[in-house]
C-alpha positions in Angstrom: 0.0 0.0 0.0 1.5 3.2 -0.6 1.0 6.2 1.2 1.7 10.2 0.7 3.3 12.1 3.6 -0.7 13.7 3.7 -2.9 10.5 3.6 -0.2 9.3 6.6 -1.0 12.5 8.6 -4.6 11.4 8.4 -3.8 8.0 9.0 -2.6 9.2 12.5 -5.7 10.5 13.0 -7.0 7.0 12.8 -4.9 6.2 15.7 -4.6 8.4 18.3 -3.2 6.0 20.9 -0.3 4.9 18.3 3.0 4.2 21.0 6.2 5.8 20.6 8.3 4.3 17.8 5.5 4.1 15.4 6.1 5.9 12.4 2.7 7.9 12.7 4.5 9.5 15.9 8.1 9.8 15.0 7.6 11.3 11.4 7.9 15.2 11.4 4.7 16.7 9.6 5.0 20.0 8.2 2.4 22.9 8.3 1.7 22.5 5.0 1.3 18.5 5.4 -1.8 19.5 8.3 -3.4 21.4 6.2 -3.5 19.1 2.9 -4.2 16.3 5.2 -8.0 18.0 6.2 -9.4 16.7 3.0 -11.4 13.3 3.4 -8.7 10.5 3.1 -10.0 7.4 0.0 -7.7 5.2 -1.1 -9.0 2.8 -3.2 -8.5 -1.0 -1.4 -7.4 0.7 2.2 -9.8 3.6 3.2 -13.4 4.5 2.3 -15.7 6.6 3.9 -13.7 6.7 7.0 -13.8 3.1 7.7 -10.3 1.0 7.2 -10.6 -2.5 5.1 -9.8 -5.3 6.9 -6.2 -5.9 5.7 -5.2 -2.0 5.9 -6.6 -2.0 9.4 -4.3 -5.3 10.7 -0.9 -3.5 8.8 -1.7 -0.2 10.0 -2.3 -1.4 13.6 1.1 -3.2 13.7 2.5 0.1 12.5 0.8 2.0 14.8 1.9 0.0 18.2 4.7 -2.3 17.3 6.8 -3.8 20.3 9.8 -3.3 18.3 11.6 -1.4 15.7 14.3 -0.5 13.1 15.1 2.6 11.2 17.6 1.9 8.4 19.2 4.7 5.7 22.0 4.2 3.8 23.4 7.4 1.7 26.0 8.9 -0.7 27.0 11.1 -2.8 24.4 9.7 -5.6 21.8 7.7 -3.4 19.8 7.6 -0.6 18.0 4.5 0.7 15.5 4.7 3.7 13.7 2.0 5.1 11.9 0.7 8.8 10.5 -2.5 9.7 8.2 -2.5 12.8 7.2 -6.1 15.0 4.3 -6.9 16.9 4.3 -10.4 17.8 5.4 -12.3 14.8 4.2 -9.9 12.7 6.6 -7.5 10.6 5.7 -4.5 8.4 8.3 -3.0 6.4 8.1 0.9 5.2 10.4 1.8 2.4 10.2 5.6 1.6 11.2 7.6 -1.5 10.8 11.3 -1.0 7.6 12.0 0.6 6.1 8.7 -0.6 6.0 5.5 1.5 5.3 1.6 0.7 3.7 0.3 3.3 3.4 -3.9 3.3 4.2 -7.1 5.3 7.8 -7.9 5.5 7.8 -11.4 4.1 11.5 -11.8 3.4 14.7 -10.1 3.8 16.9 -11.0 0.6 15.5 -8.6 -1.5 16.1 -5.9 0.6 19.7 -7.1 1.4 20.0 -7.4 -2.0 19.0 -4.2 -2.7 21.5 -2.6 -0.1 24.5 -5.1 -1.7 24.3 -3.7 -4.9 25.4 -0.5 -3.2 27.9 -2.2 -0.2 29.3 -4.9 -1.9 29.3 -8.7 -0.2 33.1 -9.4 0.6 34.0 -11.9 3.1 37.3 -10.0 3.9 38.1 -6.6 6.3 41.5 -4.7 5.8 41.5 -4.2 9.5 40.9 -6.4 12.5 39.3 -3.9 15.4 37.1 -4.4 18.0 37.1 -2.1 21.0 34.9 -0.8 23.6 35.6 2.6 24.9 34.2 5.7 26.8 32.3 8.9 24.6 35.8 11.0 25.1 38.1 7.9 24.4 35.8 7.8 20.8 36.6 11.6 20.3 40.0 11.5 20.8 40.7 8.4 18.2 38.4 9.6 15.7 40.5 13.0 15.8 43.7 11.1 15.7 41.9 9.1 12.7 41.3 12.1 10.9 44.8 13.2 11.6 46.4 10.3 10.4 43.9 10.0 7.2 44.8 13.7 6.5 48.7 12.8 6.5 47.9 10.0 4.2 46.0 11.8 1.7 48.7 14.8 1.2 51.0 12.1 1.1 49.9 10.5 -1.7 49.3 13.5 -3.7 52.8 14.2 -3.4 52.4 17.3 -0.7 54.9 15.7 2.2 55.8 12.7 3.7 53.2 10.9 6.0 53.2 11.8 9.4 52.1 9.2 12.5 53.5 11.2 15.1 51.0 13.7 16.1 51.4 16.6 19.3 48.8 17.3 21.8 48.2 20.8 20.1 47.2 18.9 16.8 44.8 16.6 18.6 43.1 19.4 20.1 42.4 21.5 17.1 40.9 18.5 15.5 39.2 17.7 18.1 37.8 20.9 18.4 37.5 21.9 14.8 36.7 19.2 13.0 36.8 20.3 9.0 33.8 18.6 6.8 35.0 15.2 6.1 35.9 14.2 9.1 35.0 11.0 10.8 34.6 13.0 14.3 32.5 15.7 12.0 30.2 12.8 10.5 29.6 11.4 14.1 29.2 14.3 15.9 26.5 15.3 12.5 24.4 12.3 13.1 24.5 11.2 17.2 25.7 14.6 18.2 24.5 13.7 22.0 27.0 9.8 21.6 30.4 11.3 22.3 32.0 13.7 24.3 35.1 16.7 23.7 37.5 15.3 26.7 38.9 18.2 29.2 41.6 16.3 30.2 43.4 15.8 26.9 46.3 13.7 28.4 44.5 11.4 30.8 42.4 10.1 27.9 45.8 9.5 25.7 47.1 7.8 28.5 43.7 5.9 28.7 43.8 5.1 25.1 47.6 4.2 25.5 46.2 1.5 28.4 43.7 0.1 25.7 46.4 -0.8 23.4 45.0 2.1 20.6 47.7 4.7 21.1 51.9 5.0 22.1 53.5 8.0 23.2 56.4 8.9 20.7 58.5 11.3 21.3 57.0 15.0 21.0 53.9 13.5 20.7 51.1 10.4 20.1 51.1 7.8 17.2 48.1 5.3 16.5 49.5 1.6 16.3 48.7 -1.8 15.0 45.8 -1.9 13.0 44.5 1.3 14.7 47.3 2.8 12.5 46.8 1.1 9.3 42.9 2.1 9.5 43.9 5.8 9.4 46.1 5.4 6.5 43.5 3.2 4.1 40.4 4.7 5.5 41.1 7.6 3.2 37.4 8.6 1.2 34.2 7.6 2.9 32.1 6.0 0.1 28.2 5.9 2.5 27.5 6.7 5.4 24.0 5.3 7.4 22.3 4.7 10.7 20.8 1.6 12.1 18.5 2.3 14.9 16.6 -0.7 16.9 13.9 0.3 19.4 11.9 -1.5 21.2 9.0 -0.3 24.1 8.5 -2.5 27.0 5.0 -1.9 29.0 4.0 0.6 26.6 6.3 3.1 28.1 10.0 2.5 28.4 11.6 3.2 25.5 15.2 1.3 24.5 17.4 2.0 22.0 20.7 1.1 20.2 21.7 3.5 17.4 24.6 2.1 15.3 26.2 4.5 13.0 28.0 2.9 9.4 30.6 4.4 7.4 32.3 2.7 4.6 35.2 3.5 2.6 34.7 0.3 -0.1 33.6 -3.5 0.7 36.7 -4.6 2.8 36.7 -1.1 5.2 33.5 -0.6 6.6 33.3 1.0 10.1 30.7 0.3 12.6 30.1 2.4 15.7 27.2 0.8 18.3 26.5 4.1 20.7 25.4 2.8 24.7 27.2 3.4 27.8 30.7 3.1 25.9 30.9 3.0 22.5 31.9 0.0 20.5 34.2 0.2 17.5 34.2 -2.6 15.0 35.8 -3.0 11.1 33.8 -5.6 9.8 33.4 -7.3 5.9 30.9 -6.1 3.8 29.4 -9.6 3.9 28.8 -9.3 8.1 27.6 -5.7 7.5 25.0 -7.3 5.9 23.5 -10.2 8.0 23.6 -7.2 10.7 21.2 -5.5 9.0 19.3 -8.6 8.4 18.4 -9.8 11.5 18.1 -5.9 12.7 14.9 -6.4 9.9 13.3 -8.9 12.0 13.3 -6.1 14.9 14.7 -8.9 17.2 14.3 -8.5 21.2 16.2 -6.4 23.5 17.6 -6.8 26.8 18.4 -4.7 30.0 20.5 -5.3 32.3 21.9 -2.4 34.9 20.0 -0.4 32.4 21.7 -1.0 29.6 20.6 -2.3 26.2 21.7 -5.0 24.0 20.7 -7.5 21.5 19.7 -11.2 22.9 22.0 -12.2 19.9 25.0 -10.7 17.3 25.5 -12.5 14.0 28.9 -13.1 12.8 
């Protein structure tokens, strides 16, 4: 069933209880959508006369107060791909949108959407670089900086304006830390989950936290990235996409969890995932393990607490 940003707006009407995550309350509606929206919503097959069919009124009710969620988009230079899936029970609707239009049906299988995103990710079985950390909001800054340091270095390099640098001083990590220039992995973080990291104020006790973690050595006049922490700063050079991955899910109709995961790639063997909670984890993963992420995030799969913290029951490998 498809859907215009107006015919949704009176779709909420329908469903004036609809829970937190749904799409009828987490959509922004203009002005201009309230007042286009007042004109008597028919839809051939889904709405006449103000009464719902039967098959519109079971998708539209899973939409409107599903247990669990996922908010998908995937973008570059030359395309943007948005989609959600939203469980309640064992039932999934999936919502793809393109521009202020939305296709609205049951989500009866994931390989054609992974499909879809492939074409644009790639499926490789192979990763450049082997990380996987967990580390505090400022610890995140402070390497994405040094990243973007390093990546700088790498890229004059190359062009033949100096010799790489891997050796960078306190002063440098604070001016990229503080201004980031467009590009940047800190800028592209702080763009999307500006509230998921935080500017340390205690440069040096974070280095010497990030030296304890095995990401960083003191050298010299100053701090160099090492092991593969290193070699990601010097082939992590253009970002190809960037995308979000959001699961929620609303326990007793009130408490609201959720685990935003932020993607940036830079081709099918570098692909960089952030997952944003307490700390922040930091993974370089294949193209081919991107993917079966984002498939079983389709099926909107359970979420745990514990101390208060959220996670998935289960991560695919």
């Amino acid at each position: 069933m498809e859907f215009t940003t107006e015919q949704l707006m009176q779709v909420k009407e329908l469903f004036p209880q609809a829970n937190a995550i749904s799409l009828l309350t987490t959509m922004a509606f203009s002005q201009e959508n309230e007042e286009t929206a007042q004109a008597p919503l028919e839809i051939e097959g889904v709405i006449s006369g103000g009464a719902l069919s039967d098959e519109a009124a079971r998708l539209l009710d899973v939409l409107a107060h599903p247990e669990g969620g996922f908010q998908y988009e995937l973008e570059d230079p030359f395309a943007y791909l948005s989609l959600m899936t939203y469980r309640k029970g064992d039932q999934i609707v999936e919502v793809q949108q393109a521009g202020d239009r939305f296709q609205i049906g049951w989500l009866e299988e994931t390989g054609p959407l992974i499909r879809d995103i492939s074409r644009l990710t790639g499926f490789s079985d192979q990763s450049i670089c082997q990380i996987d950390a967990a580390l505090t909001g400022t610890q995140t800054a402070v390497l994405l900086a040094l990243w973007d340091l390093q990546r700088d270095s790498a890229i004059r390099s190359f062009i033949g304006e100096g010799s790489m640098e891997s050796v960078f001083t306190p002063e440098q990590i604070r001016n990229a830390l503080d201004s980031p220039v467009g590009g940047s992995l800190l800028a592209l973080v702080r763009s999307r989950y500006p509230g998921e990291i935080a500017m340390p104020e205690d440069l040096g006790a974070v280095l010497d936290a990030l030296n304890s973690e095995g990401v960083v050595e003191r050298d010299g006049r100053g701090w160099s990235l090492v092991d593969d922490y290193a070699l990601f700063g010097i082939t992590f050079l253009m970002p190809e996409f960037t995308g979000s991955l959001d699961l929620l899910q609303l326990e007793e109709e009130k408490e609201l969890i959720h685990i935003p995961v932020m993607y940036v790639s830079a081709g099918m063997r570098n692909n960089l995932l952030l997952s944003f909670g307490p700390k922040v984890g930091i993974n370089t993963v294949p193209a081919r393990q991107y993917l079966k992420q984002v498939e079983a995030f389709l099926l909107c799969p359970p979420l745990t607490t514990a101390d208060g913290n959220a996670t998935l029951d289960s991560n695919p490998q």
